[in-house]
C-alpha positions as CSV (number, residue, x, y, z in Angstrom):
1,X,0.0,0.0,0.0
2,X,1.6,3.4,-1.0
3,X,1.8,6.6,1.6
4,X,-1.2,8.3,0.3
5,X,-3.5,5.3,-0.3
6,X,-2.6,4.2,3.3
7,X,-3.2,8.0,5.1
8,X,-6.5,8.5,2.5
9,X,-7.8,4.9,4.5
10,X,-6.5,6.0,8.1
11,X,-8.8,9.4,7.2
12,X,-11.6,7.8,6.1
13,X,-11.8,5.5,9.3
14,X,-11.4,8.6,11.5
15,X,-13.7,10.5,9.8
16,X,-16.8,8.4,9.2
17,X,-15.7,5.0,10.9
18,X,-17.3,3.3,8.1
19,X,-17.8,-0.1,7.4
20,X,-16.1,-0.6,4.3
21,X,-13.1,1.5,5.9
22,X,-13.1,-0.9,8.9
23,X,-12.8,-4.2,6.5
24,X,-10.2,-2.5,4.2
25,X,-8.2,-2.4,7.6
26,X,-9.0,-5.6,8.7
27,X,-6.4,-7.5,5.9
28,X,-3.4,-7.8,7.2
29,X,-0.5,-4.8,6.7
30,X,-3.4,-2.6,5.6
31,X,-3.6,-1.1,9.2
32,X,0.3,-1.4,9.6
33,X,0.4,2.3,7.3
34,X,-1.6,4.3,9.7
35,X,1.6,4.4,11.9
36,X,4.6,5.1,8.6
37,X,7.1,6.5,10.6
38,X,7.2,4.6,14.1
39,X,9.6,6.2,16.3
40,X,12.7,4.1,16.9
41,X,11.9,2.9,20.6
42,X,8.4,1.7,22.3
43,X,5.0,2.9,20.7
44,X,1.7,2.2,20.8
45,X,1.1,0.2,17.9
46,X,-2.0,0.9,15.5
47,X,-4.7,-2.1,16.8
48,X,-4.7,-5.1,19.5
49,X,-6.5,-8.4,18.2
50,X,-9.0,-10.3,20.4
51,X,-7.4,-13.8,21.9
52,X,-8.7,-16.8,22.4
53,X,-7.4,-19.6,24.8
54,X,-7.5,-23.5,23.9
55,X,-6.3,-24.3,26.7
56,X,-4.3,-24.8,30.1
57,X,-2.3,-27.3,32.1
58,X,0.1,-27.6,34.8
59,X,3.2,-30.1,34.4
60,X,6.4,-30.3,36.5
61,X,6.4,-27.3,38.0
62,X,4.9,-24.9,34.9
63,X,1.9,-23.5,34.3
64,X,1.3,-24.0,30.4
65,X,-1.2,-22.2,28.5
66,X,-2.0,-22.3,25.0
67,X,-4.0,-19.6,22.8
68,X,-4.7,-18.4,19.5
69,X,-5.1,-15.0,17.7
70,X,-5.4,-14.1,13.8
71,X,-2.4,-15.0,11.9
72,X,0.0,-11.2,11.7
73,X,3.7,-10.1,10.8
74,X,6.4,-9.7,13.7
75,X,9.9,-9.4,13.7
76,X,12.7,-11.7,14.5
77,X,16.6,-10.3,16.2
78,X,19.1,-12.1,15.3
79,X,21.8,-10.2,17.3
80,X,21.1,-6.5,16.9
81,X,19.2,-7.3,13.2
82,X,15.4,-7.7,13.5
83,X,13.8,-9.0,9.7
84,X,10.2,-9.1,9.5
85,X,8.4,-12.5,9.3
86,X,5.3,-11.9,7.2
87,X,1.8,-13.9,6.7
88,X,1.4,-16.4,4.3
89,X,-1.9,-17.7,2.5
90,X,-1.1,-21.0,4.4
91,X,-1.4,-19.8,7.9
92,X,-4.6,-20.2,10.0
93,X,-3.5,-18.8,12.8
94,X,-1.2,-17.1,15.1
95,X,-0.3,-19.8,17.7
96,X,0.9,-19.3,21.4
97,X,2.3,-20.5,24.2
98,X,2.8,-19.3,27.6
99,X,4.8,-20.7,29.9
100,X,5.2,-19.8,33.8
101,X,6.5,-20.8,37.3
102,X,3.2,-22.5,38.3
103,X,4.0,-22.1,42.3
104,X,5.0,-17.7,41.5
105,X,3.9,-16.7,37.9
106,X,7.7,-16.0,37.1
107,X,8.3,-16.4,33.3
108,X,10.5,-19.2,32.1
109,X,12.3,-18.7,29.8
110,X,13.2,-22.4,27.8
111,X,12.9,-23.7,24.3
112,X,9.4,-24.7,23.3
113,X,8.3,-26.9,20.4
114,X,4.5,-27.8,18.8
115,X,3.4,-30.7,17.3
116,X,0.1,-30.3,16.0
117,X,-2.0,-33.3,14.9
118,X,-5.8,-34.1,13.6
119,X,-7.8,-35.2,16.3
120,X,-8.8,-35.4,19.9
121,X,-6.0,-36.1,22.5
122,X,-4.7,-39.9,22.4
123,X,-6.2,-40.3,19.0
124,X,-4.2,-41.7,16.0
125,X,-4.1,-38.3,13.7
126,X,-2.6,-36.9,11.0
127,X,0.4,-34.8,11.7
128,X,-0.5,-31.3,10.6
129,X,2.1,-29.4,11.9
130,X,5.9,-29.3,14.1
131,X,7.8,-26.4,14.8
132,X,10.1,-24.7,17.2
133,X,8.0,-21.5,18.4
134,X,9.9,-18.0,18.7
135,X,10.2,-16.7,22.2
136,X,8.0,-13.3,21.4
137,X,7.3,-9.9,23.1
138,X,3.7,-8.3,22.8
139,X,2.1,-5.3,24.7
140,X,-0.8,-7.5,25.9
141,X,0.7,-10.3,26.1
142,X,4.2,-9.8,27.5
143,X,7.0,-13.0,26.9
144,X,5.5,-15.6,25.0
145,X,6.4,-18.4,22.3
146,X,4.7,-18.5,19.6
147,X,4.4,-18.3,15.1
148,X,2.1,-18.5,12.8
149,X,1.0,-22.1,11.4
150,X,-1.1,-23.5,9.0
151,X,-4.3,-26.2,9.8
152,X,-6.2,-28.1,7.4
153,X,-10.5,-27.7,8.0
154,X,-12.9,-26.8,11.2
155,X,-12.2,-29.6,13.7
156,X,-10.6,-30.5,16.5
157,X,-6.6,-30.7,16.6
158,X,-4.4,-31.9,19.7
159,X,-1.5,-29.7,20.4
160,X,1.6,-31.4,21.3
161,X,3.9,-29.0,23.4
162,X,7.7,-30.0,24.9
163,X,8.8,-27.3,27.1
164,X,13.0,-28.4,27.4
165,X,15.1,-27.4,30.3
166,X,15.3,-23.9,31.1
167,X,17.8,-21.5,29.6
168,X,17.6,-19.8,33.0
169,X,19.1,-20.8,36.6
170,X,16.3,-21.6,39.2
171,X,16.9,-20.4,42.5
172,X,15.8,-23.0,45.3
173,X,12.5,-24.1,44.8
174,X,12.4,-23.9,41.1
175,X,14.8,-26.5,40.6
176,X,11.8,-28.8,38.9
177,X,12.3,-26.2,35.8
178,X,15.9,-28.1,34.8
179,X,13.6,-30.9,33.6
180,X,11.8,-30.8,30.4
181,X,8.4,-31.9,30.3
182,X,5.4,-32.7,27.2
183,X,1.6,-32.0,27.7
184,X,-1.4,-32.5,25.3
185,X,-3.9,-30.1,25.2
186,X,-6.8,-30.5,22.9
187,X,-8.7,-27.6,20.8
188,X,-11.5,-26.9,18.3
189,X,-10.6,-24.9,15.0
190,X,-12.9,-22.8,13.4
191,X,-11.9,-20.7,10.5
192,X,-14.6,-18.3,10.8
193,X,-14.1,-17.5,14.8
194,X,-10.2,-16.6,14.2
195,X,-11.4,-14.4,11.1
196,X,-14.2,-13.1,13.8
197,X,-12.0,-12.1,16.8
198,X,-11.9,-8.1,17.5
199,X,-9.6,-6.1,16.3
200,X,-9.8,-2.9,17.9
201,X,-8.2,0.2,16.2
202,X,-6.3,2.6,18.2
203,X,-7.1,6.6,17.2
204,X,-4.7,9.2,17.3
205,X,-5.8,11.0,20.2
206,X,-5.1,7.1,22.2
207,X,-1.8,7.9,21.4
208,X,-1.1,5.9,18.3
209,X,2.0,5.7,17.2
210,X,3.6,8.1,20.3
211,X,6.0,6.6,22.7
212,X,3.4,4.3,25.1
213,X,1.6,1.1,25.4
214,X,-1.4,-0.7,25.5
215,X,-2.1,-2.2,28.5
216,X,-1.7,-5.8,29.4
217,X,-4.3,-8.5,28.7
218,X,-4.1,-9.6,32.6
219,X,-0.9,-10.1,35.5
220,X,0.4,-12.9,37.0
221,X,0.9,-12.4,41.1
222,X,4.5,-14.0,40.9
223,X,5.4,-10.8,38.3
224,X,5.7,-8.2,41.1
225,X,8.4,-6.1,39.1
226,X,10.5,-4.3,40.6
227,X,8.6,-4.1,43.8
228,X,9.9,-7.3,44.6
229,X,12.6,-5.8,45.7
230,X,11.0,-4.0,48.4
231,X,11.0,-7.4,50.1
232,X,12.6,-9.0,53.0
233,X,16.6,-10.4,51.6
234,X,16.6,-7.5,49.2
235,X,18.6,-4.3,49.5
236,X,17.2,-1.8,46.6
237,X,20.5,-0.3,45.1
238,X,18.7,2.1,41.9
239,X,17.4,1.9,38.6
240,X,18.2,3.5,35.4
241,X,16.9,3.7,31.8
242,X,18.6,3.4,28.8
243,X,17.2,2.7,25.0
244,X,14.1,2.1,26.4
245,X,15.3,-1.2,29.2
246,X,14.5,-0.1,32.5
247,X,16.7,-1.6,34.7
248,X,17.1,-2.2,38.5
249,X,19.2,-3.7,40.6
250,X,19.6,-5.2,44.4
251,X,21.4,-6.9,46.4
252,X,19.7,-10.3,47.5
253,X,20.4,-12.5,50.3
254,X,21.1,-16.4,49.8
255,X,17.5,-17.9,50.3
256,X,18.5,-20.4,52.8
257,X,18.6,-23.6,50.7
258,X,22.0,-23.3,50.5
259,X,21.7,-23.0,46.3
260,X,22.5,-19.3,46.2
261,X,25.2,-17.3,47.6
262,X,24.2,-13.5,48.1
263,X,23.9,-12.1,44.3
264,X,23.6,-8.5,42.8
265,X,20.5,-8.9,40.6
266,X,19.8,-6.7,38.3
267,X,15.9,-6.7,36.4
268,X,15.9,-5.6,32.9
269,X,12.1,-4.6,31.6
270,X,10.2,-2.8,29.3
271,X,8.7,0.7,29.8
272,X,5.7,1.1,30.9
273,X,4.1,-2.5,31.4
274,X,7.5,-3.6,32.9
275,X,7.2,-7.2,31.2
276,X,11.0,-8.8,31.7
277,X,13.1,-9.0,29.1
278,X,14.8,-12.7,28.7
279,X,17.3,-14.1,26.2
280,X,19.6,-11.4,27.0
281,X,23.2,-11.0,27.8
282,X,24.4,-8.7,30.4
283,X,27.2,-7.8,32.5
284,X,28.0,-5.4,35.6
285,X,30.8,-3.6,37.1
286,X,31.4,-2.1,40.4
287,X,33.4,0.7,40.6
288,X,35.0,3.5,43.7
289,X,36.0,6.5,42.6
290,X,37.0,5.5,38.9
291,X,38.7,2.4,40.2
292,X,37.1,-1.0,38.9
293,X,36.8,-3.7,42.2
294,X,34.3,-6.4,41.0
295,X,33.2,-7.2,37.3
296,X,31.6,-10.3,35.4
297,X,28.9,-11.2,33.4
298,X,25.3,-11.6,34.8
299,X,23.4,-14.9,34.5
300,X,19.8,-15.2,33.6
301,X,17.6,-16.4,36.9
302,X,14.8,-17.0,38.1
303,X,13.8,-16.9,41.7
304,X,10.6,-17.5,43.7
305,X,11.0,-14.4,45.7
306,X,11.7,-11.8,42.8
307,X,10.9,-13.7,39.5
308,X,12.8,-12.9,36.4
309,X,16.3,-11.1,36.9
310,X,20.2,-11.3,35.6
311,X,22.4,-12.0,38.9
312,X,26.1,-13.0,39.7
313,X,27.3,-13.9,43.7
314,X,28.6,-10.7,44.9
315,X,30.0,-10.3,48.6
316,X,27.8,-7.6,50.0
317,X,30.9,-6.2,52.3
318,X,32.5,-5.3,49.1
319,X,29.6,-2.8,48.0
320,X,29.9,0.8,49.8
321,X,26.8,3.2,49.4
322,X,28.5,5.8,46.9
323,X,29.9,3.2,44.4
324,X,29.1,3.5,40.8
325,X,26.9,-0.1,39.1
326,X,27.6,0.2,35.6
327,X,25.4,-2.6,33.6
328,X,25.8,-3.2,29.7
329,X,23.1,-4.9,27.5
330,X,26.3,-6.8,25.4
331,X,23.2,-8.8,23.5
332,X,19.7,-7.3,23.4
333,X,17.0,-9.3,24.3
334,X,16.7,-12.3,21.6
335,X,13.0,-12.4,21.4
336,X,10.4,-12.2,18.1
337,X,8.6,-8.4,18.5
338,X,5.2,-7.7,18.1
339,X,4.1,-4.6,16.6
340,X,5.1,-1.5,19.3
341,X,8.0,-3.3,20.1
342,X,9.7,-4.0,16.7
343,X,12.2,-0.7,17.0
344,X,13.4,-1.3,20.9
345,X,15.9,-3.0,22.6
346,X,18.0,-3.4,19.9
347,X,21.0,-1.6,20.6
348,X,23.9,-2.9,23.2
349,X,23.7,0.1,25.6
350,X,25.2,1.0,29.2
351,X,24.3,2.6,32.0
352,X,25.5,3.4,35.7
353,X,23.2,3.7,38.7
354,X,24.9,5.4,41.8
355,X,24.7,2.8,44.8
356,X,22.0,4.3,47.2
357,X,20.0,6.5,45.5
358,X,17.6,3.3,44.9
């Protein structure tokens, strides 16, 4: 669609709100041109789509959840590159999978795979479908997995999903997460309902395309943010933002299981909905009055008291209020972006938070 065709649509729709404006917009990429320039960081994107959930089980220790939307474009980073990954005729829908701590709601970050097959559940079906799902990032949904597939007719189809080991360390309790697991869940299919679900356009004066986002389709009570932190065993150090990562760090106590030694943890998360940002690479060092005394890189964790953070064992003596915390993102976050997200995180940054003003 050309620049003038695209803002001669986007008027229409503002204008009248017409019908045959609203289907026009409803193919997919028309309603991409009503934001042409997005600004290179977090924006609220130009719609949100209607979800529907097949789905939900619990299975060594995760909480798995499966859920469909209408098939759309996203973009994949490979490093600091992002290339778009666009709809084909062959897809029926947008497929995804959510994966989470089932005792805290802490995301887990692991490799996830589909096999999707005709059928109910324990039924000898034809394969449809097997894949390896992208771990993704969406303003209502937060960290997902997820792609678009293809089905055959209306029916029923069993989802196959293998959740491996996490990529992450678990802290004490969430030890259970090292082992992989496979669930079945069983769904109906019907062409018409994907092609029904809402898609809502966003206006101008919502704040489309301005730095923002929509807000989150629901929370999880083990995602506390950065308000863990507050907790008992945690000693709030400061937070900074840079290219759009809002990150905060601590210092956290060993949790008594004798897993963990005391750790400088740092949480790296998203503007405004504060969804954590795995698949990362990071690294901290301390320094005292331009002299560097501890360095390293930071490990991907989760942990049932603060959820989702990059840690390494620090000894606390060694920290003195007054030291500067300088953390670099040395890869950004290697996660599939929705739309909103596609232009953030991209860029290996660095910042330094001033020990005590947290």
């Amino acid at each position: 669609m050309r620049r003038r065709e695209a803002l001669a649509t986007g008027g229409c729709l503002l204008a009248t709100g017409a019908a045959g404006c609203l289907e026009t917009l409803r193919r997919e990429d028309a309603w991409r041109e009503l934001v042409v320039d997005p600004p290179e960081g977090v924006y609220v994107p130009p719609h949100t789509d209607e979800t529907v959930p097949y789905g939900s089980t619990t299975a060594v220790g995760r909480e798995i959840t499966l859920l469909a939307t209408r098939p759309h474009s996203f973009w994949v980073a490979t490093g600091a590159e992002r290339s778009r990954a666009d709809v084909r005729s062959r897809h029926a829908l947008h497929l995804m999978v959510d994966v989470r701590d089932a005792e805290t709601g802490a995301i887990v970050p692991a490799p996830v795979t589909t096999r999707i097959r005709s059928g109910s559940e324990g039924a000898n079906g034809d394969r449809i479908d097997q894949r390896d799902l992208w771990p993704m990032l969406s303003q209502r949904m937060g960290p997902h997995y997820g792609d678009n597939v293809p089905l055959d007719d209306d029916g029923t189809y069993t989802a196959t999903i293998r959740i491996g080991p996490t990529s992450a360390e678990p802290v004490g309790s969430l030890g259970d997460l090292e082992e992989p697991t496979t669930v079945d869940l069983e769904f109906e299919y019907e062409a018409a309902g994907i092609e029904g679900l809402e898609r809502r356009l966003i206006d101008e004066d919502e704040g489309r395309g301005e730095p923002d986002a929509v807000a989150p389709m629901g929370e999880h009570d083990g995602d506390r943010g950065e308000t863990a932190f507050d907790g008992e065993g945690a000693t709030r150090l400061g937070s900074e933002t840079g290219d759009d990562t809002v990150y905060s760090a601590a210092l956290v106590e060993d949790d008594g299981s004798g897993t963990e030694s005391s750790a400088l943890a740092v949480m790296a998360r998203t503007p405004y909905n504060r969804y954590p940002l795995p698949f990362a690479a990071l690294s901290a060092t301390i320094s005292r009055s331009g002299e560097r005394i501890a360095d390293g890189s930071l490990e991907e964790t989760i942990d049932p008291r603060y959820g989702h953070y990059y840690g390494a064992p620090v000894d606390p003596a060694v920290v003195e209020r007054g030291d500067e915390l300088s953390i670099e993102l040395e890869t950004p976050p290697q996660v599939a972006r929705h739309e909103g997200y596609e232009t953030a995180f991209l860029e290996s940054t660095a910042v330094t938070i001033s020990l005590g003003d947290g």
